[in-house]
N, CA, C and O atoms as a GROMACS GRO file, in nm:
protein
  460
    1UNK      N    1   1.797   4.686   6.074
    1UNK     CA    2   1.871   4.665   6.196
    1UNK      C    3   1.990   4.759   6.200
    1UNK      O    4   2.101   4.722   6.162
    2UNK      N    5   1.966   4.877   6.244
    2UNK     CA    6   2.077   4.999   6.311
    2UNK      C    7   2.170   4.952   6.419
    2UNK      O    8   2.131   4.932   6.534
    3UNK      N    9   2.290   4.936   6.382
    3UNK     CA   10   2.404   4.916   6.484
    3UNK      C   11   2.495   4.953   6.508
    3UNK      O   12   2.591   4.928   6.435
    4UNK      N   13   2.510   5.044   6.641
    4UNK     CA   14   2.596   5.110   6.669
    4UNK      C   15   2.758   5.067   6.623
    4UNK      O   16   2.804   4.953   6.614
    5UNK      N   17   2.804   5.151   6.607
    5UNK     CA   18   2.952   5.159   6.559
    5UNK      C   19   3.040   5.257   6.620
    5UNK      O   20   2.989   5.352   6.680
    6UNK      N   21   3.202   5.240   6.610
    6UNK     CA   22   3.253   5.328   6.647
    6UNK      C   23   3.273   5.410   6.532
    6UNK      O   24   3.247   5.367   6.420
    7UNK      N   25   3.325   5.546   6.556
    7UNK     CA   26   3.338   5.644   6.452
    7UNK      C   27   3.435   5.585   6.375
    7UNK      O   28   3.420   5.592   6.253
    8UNK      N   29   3.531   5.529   6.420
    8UNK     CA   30   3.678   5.552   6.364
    8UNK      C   31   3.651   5.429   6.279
    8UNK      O   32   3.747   5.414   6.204
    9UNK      N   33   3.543   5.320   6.256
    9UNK     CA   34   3.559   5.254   6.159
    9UNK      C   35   3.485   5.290   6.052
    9UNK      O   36   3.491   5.220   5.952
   10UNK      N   37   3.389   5.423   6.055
   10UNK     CA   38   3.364   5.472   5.937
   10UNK      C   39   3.416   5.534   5.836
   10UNK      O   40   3.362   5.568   5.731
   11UNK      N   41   3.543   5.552   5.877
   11UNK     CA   42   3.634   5.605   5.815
   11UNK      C   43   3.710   5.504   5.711
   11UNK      O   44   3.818   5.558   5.682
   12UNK      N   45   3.699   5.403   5.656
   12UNK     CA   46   3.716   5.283   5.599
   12UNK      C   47   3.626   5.241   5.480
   12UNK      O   48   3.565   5.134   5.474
   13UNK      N   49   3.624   5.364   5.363
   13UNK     CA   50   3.504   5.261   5.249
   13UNK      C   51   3.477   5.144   5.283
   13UNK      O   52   3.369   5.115   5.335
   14UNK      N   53   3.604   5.027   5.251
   14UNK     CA   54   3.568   4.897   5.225
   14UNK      C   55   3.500   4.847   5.361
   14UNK      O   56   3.432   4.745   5.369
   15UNK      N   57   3.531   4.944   5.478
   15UNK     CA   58   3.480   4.846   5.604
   15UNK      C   59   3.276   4.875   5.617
   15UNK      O   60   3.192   4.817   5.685
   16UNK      N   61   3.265   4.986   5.521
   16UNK     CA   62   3.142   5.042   5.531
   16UNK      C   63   3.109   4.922   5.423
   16UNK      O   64   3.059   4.821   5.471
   17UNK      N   65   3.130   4.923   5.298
   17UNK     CA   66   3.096   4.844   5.194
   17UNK      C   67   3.071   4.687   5.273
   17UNK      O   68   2.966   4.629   5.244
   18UNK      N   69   3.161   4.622   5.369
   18UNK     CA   70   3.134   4.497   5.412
   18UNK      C   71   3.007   4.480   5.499
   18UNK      O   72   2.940   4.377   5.514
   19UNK      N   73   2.984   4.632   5.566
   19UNK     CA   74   2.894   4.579   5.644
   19UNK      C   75   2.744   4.610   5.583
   19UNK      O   76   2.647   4.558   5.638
   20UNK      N   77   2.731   4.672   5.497
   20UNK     CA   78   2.592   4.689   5.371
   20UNK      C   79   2.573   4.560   5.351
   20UNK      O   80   2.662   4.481   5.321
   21UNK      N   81   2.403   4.522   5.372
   21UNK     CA   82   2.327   4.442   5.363
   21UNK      C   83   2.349   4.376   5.191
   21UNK      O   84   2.344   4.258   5.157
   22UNK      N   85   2.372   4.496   5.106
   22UNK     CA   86   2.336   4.460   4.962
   22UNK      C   87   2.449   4.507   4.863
   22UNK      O   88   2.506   4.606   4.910
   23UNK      N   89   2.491   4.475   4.762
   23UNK     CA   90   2.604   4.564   4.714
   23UNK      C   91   2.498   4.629   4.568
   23UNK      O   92   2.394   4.573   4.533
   24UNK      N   93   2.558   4.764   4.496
   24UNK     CA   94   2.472   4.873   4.477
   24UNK      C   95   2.410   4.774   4.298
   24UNK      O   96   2.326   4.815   4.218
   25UNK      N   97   2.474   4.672   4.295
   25UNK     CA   98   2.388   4.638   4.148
   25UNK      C   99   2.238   4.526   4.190
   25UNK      O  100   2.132   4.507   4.130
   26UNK      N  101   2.313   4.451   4.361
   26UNK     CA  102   2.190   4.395   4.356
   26UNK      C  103   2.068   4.483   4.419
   26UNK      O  104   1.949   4.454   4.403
   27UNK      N  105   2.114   4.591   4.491
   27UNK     CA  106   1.959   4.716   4.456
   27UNK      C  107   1.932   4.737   4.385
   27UNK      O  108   1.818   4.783   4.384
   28UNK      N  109   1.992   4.727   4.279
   28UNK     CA  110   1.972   4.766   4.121
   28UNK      C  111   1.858   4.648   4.070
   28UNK      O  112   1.748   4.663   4.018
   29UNK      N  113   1.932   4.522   4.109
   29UNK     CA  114   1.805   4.420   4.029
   29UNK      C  115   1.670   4.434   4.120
   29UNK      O  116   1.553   4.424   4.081
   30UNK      N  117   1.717   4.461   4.249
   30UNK     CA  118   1.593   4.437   4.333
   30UNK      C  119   1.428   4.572   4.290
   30UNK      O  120   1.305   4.570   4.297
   31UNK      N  121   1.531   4.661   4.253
   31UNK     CA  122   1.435   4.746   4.212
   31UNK      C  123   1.338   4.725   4.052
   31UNK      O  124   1.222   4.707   4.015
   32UNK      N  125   1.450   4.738   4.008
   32UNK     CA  126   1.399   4.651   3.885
   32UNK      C  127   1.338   4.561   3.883
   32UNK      O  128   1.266   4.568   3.784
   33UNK      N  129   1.314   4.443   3.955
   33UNK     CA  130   1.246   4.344   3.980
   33UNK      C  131   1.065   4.372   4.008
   33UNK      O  132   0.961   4.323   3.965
   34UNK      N  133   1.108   4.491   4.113
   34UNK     CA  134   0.992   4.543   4.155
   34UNK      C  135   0.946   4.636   4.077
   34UNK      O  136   0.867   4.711   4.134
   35UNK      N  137   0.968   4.659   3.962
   35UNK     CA  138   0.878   4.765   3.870
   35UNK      C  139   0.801   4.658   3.736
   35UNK      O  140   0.725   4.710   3.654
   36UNK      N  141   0.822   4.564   3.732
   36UNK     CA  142   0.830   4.473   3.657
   36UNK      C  143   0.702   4.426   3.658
   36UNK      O  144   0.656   4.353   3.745
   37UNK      N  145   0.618   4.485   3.522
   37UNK     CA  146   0.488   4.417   3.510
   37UNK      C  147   0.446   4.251   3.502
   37UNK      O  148   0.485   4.189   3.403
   38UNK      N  149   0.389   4.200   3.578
   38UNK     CA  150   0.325   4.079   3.556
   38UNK      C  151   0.219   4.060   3.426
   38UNK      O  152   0.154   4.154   3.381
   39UNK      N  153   0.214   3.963   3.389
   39UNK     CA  154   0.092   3.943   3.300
   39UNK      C  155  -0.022   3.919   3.363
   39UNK      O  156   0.017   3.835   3.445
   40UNK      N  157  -0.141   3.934   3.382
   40UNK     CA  158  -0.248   3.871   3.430
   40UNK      C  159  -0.316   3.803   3.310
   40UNK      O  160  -0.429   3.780   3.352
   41UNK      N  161  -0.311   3.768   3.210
   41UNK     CA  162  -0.356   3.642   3.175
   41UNK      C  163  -0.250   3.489   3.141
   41UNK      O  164  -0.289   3.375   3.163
   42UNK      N  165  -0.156   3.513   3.103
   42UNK     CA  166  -0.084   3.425   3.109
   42UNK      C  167   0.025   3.370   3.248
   42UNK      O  168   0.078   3.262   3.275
   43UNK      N  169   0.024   3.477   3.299
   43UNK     CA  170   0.112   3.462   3.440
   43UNK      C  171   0.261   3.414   3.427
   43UNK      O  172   0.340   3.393   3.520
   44UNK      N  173   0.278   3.405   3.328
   44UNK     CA  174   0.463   3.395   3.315
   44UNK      C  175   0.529   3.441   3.376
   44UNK      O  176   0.532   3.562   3.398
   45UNK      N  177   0.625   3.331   3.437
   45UNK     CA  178   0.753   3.407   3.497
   45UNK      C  179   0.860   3.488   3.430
   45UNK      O  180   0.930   3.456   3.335
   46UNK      N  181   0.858   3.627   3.519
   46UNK     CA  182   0.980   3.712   3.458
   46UNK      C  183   1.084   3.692   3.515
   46UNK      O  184   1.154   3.595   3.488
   47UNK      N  185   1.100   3.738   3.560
   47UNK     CA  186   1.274   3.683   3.664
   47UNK      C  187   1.303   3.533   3.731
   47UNK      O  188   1.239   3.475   3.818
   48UNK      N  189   1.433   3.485   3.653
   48UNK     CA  190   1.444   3.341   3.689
   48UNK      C  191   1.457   3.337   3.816
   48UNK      O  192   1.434   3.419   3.905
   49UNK      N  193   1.507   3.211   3.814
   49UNK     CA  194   1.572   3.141   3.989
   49UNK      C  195   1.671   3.224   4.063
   49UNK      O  196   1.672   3.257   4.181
   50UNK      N  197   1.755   3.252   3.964
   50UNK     CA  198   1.858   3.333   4.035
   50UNK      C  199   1.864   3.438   4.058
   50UNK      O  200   1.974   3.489   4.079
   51UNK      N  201   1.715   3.533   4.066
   51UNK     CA  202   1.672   3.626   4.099
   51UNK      C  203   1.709   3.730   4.009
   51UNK      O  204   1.632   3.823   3.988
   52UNK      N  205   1.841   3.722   3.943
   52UNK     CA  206   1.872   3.846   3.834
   52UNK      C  207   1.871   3.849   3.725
   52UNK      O  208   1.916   3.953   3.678
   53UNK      N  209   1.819   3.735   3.619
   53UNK     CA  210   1.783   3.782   3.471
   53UNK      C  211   1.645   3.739   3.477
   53UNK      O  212   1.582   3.698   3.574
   54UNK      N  213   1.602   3.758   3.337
   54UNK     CA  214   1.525   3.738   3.260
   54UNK      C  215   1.483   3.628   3.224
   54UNK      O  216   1.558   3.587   3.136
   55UNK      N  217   1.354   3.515   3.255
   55UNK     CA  218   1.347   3.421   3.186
   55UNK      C  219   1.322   3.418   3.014
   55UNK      O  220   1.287   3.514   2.945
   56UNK      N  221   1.360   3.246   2.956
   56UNK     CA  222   1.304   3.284   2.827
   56UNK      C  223   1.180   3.289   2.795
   56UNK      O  224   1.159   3.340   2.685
   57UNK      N  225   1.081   3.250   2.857
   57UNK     CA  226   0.928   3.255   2.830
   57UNK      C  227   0.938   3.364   2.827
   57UNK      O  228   0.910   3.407   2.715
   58UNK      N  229   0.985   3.495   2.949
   58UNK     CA  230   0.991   3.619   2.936
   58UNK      C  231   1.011   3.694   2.795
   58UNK      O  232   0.920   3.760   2.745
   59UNK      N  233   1.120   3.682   2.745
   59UNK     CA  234   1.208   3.732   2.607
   59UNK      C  235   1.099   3.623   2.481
   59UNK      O  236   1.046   3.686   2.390
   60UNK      N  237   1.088   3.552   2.484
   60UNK     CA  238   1.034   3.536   2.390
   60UNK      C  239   0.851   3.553   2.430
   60UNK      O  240   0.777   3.512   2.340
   61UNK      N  241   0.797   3.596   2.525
   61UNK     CA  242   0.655   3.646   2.476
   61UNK      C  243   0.673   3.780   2.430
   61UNK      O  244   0.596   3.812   2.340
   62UNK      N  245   0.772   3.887   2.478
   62UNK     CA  246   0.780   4.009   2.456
   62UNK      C  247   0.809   3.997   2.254
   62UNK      O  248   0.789   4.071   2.158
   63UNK      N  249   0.854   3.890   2.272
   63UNK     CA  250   0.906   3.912   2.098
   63UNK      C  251   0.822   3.890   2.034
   63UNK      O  252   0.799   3.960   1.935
   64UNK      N  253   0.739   3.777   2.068
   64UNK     CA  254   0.602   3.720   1.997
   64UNK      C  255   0.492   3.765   2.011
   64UNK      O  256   0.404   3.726   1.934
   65UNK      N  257   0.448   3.907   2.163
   65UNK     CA  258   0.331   3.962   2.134
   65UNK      C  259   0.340   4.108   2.152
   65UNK      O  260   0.349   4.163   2.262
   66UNK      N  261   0.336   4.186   1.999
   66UNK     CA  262   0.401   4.279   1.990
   66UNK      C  263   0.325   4.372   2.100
   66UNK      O  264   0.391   4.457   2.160
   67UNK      N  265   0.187   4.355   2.126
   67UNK     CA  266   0.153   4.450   2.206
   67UNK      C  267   0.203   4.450   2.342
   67UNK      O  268   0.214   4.551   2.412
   68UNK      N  269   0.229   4.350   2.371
   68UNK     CA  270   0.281   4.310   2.512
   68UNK      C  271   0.418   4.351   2.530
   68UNK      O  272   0.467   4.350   2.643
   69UNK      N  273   0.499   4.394   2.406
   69UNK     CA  274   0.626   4.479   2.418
   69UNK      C  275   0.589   4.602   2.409
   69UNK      O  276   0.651   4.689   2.470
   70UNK      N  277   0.501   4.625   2.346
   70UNK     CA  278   0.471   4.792   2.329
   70UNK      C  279   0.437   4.862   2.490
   70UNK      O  280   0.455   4.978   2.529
   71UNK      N  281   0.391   4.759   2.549
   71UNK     CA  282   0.338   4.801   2.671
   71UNK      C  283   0.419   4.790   2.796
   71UNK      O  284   0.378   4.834   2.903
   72UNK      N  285   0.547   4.724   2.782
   72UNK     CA  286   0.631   4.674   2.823
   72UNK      C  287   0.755   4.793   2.838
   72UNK      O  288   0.806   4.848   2.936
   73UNK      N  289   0.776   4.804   2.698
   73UNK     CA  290   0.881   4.937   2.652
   73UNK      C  291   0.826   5.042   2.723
   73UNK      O  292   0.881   5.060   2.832
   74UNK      N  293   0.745   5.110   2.699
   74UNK     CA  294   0.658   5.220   2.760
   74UNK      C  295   0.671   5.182   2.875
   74UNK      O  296   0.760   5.235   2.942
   75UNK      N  297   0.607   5.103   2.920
   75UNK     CA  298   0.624   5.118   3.134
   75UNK      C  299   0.780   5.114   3.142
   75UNK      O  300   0.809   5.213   3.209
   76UNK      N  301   0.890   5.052   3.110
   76UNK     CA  302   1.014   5.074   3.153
   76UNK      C  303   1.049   5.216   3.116
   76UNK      O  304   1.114   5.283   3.197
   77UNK      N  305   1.006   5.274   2.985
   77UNK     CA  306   1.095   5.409   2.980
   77UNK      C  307   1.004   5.501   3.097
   77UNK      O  308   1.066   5.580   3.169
   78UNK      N  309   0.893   5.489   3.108
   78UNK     CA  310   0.792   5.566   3.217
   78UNK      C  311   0.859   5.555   3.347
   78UNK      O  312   0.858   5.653   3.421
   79UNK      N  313   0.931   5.420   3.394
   79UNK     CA  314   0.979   5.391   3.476
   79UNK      C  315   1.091   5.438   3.538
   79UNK      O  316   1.105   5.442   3.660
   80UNK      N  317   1.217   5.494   3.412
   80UNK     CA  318   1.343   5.498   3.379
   80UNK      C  319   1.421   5.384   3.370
   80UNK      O  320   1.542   5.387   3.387
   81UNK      N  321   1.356   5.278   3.342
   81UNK     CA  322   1.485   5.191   3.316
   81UNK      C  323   1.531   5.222   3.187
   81UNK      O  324   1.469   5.244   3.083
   82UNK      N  325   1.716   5.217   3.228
   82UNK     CA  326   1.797   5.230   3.114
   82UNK      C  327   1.834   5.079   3.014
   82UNK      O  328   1.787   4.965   3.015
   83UNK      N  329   1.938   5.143   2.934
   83UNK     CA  330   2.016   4.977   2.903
   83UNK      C  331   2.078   4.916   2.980
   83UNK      O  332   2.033   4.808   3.016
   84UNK      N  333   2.203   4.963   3.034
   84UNK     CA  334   2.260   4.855   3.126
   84UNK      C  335   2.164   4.754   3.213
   84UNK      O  336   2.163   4.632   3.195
   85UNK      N  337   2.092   4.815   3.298
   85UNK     CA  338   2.012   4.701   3.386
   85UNK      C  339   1.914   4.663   3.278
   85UNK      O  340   1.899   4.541   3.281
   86UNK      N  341   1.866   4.701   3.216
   86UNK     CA  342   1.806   4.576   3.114
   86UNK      C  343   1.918   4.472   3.056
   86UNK      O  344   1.907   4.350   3.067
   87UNK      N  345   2.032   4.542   2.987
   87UNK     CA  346   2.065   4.459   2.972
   87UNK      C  347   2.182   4.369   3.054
   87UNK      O  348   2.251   4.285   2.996
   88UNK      N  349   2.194   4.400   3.200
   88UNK     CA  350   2.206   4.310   3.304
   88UNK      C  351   2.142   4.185   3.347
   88UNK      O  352   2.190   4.076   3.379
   89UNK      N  353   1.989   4.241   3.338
   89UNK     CA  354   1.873   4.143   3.327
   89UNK      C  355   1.900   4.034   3.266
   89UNK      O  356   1.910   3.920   3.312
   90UNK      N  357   1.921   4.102   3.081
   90UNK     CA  358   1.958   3.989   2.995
   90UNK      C  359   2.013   3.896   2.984
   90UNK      O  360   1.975   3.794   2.926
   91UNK      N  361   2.118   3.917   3.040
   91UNK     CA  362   2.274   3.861   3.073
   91UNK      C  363   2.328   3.795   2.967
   91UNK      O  364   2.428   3.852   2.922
   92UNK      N  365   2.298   3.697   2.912
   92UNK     CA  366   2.356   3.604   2.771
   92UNK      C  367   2.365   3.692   2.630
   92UNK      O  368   2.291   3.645   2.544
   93UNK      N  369   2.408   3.760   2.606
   93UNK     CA  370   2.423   3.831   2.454
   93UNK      C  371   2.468   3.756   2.352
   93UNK      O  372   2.505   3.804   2.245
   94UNK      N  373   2.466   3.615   2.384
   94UNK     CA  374   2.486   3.542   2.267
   94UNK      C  375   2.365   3.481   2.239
   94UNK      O  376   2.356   3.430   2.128
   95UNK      N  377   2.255   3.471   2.325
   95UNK     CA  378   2.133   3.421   2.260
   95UNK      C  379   2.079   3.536   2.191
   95UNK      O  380   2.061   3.645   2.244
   96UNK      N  381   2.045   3.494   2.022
   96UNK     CA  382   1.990   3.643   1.966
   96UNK      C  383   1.877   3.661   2.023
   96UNK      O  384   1.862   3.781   2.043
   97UNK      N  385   1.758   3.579   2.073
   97UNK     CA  386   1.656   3.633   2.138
   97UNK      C  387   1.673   3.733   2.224
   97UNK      O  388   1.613   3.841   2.212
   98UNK      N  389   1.779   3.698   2.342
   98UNK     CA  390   1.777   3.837   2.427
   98UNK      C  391   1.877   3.914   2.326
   98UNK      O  392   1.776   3.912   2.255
   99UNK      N  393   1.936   3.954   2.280
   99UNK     CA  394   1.992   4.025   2.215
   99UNK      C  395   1.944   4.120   2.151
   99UNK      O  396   1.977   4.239   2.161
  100UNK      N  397   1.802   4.039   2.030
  100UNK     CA  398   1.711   4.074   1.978
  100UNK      C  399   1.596   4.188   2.023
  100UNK      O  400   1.544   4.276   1.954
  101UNK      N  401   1.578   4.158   2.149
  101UNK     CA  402   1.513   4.284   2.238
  101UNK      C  403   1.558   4.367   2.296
  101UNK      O  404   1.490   4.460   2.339
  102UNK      N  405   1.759   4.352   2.324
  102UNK     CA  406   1.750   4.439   2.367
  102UNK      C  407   1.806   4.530   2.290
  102UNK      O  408   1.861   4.625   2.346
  103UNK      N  409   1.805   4.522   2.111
  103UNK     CA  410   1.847   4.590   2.022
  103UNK      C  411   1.701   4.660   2.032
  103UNK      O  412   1.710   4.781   2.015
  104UNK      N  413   1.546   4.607   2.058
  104UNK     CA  414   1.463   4.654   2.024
  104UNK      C  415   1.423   4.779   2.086
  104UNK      O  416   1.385   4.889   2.046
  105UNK      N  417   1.453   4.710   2.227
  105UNK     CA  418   1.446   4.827   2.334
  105UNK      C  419   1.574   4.946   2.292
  105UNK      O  420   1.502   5.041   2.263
  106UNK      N  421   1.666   4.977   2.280
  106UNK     CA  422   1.739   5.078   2.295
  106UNK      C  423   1.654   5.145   2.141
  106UNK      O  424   1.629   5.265   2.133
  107UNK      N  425   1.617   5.047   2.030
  107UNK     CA  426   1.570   5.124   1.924
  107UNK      C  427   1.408   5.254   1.972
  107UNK      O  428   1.379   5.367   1.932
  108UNK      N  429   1.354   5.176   2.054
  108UNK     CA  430   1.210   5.251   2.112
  108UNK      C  431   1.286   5.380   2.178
  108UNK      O  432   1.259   5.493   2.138
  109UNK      N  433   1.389   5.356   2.292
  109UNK     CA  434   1.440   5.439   2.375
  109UNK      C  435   1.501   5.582   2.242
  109UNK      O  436   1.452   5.694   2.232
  110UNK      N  437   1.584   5.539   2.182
  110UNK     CA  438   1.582   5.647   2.058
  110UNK      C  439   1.518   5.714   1.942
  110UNK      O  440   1.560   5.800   1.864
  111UNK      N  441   1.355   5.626   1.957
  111UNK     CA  442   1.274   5.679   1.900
  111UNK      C  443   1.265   5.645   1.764
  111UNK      O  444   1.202   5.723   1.692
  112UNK      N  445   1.317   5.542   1.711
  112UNK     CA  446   1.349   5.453   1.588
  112UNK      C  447   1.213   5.368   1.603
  112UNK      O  448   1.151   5.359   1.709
  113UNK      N  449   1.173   5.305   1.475
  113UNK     CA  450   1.108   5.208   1.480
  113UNK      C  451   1.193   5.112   1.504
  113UNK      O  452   1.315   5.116   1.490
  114UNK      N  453   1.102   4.992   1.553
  114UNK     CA  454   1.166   4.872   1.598
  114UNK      C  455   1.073   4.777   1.624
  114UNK      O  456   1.030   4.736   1.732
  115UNK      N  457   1.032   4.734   1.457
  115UNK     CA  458   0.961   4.654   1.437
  115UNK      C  459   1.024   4.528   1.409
  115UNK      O  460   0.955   4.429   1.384
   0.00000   0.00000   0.00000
């Protein structure tokens, strides 16, 4: 929905920033969201309720089936996802589970094992 404006209020970051549909991290999850492999045999949910992290069924199948991270890691770096929005995703860095992956992931991203 395109709506006309006058010039003189484009001249106003914050008045441009108020009237954007989205602010630039939740494009960030939304994209991310949308690159985000599904399982087809188990069908687990990846992204909770609140649309921007990670569930734990999520974090802990990736931990528990190594191929399913291997394949996982690979489509995100294929993808470009970095750390931050992964670990945005994550959000809790005090649960070592997510923690745990996303030490794993930056280890793949540098080419370390990370078994």
């Amino acid at each position: 929905n395109i709506q006309p404006t006058a010039v003189g209020q484009n001249e106003i970051a914050s008045r441009r920033l108020l009237r954007t549909a989205e602010t630039i991290e939740e494009r960030g999850y939304e994209s991310l969201k949308k690159i985000l492999p599904w399982t087809q045999s188990n069908r687990i949910k990846i992204i909770a309720e609140d649309g921007k992290t990670f569930t734990d069924d999520f974090v802990h199948k990736m931990l528990n089936d190594r191929n399913y991270m291997d394949k996982t890691f690979a489509y995100w770096a294929k993808q470009g996802i970095e750390l931050v929005p992964t670990r945005n995703m994550l959000r809790d860095m005090t649960n070592n589970d997510r923690m745990t992956l996303l030490t794993k992931y930056s280890d793949f991203l540098d080419g370390k094992p990370y078994r």
